[in-house]
N, C-alpha and C positions, 0 to 999 in steps of 0.2 A: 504493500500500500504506500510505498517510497513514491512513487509518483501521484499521489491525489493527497498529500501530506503538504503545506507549506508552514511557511512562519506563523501562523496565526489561527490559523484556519486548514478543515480540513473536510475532504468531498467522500458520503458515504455511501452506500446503498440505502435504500427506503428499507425500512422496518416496520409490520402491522402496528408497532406503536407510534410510528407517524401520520396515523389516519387522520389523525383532530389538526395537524399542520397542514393536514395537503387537503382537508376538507376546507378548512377555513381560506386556502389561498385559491383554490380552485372558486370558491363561492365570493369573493371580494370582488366587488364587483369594477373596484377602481382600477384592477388587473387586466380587466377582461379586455379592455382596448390592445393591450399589449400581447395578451395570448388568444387572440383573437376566438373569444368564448361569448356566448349567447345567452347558454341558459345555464341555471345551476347543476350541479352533480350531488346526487347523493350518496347519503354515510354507505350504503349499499353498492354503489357503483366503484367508489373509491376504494373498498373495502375488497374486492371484486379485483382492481386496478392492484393493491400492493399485492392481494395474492400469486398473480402473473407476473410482479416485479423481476423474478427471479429470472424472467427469459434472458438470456443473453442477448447483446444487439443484433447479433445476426440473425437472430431471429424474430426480437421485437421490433428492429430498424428505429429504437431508437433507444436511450439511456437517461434516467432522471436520477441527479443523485442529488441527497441532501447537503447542505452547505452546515457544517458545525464549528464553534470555537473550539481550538483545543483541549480545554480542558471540561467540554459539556458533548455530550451525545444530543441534547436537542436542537434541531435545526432552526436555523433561522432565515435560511432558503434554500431555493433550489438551482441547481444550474442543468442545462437538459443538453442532449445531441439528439436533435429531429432528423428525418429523411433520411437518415444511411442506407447510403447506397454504396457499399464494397467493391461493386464494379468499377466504380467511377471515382471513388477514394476519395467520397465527399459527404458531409453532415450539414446538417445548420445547427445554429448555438444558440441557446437563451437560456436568462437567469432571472430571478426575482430575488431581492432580499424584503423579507418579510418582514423582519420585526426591523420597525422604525428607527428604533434607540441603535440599530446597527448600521444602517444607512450612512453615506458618506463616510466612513472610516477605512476604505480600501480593502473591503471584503473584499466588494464585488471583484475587484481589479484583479486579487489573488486567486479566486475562485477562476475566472477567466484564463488565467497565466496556467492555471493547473490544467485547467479542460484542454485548453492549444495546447501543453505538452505534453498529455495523455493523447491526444488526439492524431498527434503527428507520430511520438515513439510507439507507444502501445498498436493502436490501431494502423498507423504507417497512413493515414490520411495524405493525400494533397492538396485539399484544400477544405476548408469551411466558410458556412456561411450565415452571416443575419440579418434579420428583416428587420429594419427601425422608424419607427416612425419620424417625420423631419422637424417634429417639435419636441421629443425626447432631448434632448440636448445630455445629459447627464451619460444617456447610453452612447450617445454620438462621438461624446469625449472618452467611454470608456474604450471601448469598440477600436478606434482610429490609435490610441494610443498603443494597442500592438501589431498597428500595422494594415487592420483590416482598413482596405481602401471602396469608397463608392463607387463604386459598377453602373448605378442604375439607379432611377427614380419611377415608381409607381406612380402613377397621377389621380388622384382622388381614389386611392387605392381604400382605404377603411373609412365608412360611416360611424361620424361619431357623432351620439344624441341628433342633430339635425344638418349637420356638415359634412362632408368626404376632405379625409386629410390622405396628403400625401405619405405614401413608405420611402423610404431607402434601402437598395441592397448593398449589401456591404461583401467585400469576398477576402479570404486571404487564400494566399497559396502559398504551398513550403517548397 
């Protein structure tokens, strides 16, 4: 687990005792813009969800792992690799940190630095990729600061409340 270990922070597999965090962040609704969700999930769906945790990517084509401090087993977010596809040696990448009082302390940035080196040595990836919205700015500055560069602009890509805001894709490649 040498490589999902950093200075602070550390990326785990989902545990049945993470149902009440992945239920609560699944159902926020201030989220939903970002992980582009509509309706809510229940304690039963989620419950459903960590039991099948266990798949490997290659077989679930994708990987949710909890974000923990070092010295706590409880999460305080998550960081995911979507859309793997082994053929093509490419993922996409997203993260939530969850509990507030964590935010701006350079979780997330750690949590990220861990996924692109899991992503490249482990898995032998060439590239990854994220989808951000153009007024995100926080992720914008996260994202860019290891490199991932903008590709592409979605144009009134997500409805939100009664506007279409533009995405950004962002790519890296190793």
């Amino acid at each position: 687990m040498i490589t999902l270990k950093g200075t602070n922070i550390y990326l785990r597999a989902l545990e049945p005792e993470d149902l009440e965090f992945v239920y609560a962040i699944e159902n926020n609704e201030s989220v939903w813009e970002v992980s582009n969700t509509q309706t809510p999930y229940s304690r039963f769906l989620i419950k459903q969800y960590l039991e099948n945790a266990h798949q490997d990517i290659y077989e679930a084509k994708q990987l949710r792992l909890a974000i923990c401090l070092n010295d706590s087993q409880k999460a305080i977010g998550l960081i995911d690799l979507f859309d793997f596809d082994p053929k093509n040696s490419r993922a996409g990448v997203g993260l939530v940190i969850a509990d507030l009082e964590s935010r701006n302390k350079g979780i997330g940035l750690e949590a990220l630095e861990l996924v692109i080196n899991y992503s490249f040595q482990q898995l032998q990836l060439h590239q990854l990729y994220a989808n951000i919205g153009s007024d995100n700015e926080i992720s914008l500055q996260l994202f860019t600061k290891f490199g991932f560069q903008k590709i592409g602009i979605k144009k009134d890509w997500n409805r939100v409340q009664n506007c279409f805001k533009d995405e950004l894709l962002f790519q890296l490649i190793q």
